[in-house]
C-alpha positions in Angstrom: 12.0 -4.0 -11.7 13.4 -5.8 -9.0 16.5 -6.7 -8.2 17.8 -10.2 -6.8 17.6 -10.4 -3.3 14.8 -7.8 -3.3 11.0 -8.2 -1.2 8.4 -7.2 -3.6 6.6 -4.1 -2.7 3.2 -6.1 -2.3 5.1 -8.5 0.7 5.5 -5.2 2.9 3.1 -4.0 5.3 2.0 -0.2 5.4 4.4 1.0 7.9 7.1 -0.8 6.0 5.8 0.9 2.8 6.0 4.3 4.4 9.2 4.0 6.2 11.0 3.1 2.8 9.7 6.2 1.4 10.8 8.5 4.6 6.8 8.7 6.2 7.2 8.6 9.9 3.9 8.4 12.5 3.4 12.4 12.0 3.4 12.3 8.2 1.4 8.9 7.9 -1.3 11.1 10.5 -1.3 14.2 8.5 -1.9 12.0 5.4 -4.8 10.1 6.4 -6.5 13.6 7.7 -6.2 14.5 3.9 -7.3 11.4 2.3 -10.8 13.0 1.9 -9.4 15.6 0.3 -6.9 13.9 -2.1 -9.7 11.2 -3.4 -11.9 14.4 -4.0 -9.0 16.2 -5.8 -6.7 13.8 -7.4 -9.0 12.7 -10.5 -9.4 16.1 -11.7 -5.8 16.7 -10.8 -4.9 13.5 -13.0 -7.1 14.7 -15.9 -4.9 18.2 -16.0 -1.4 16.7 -15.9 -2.0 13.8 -18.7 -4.0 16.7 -20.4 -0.4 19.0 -20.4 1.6 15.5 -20.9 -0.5 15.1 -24.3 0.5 18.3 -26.0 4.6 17.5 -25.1 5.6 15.2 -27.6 8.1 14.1 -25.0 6.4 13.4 -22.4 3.7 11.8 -24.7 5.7 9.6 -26.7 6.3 7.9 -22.8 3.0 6.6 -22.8 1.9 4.6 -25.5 -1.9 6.1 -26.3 -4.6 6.1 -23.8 -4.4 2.7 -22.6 -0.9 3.3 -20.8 -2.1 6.3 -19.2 -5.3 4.6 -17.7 -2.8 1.8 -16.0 -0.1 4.9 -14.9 -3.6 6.6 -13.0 -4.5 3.1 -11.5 -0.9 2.3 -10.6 
């Protein structure tokens, strides 16, 4: 949600992305050097944690069925 007076997240750059979350040069590095090994990683990762999120009603009953957790993953 944005608030009035607000740039949408898609009007800022990269850098102005990563600063806003606290990612200075050194971080923003260290994460491209791991991008090969997040896209490996992250889809099987993704498949565990909505696999524990299903069995806590709690955490279920946030999403609402399989579509909602689809568009979460793609976010």
């Amino acid at each position: 949600m944005r608030h009035k007076g607000e740039t949408p997240m898609t009007e800022l750059s990269m850098s102005g992305r990563a600063a806003f979350i606290g990612l200075d040069a050194r971080a923003m590095a260290a994460l491209k050097a791991a991008r090969p090994t997040i896209d490996r990683t992250l889809p099987s990762s993704l498949d565990t944690l909505y696999q524990l999120i299903n069995q806590a009603p709690e955490a279920a009953g946030k999403f609402e069925g399989g579509d909602a957790q689809t568009r979460a993953r793609t976010a």
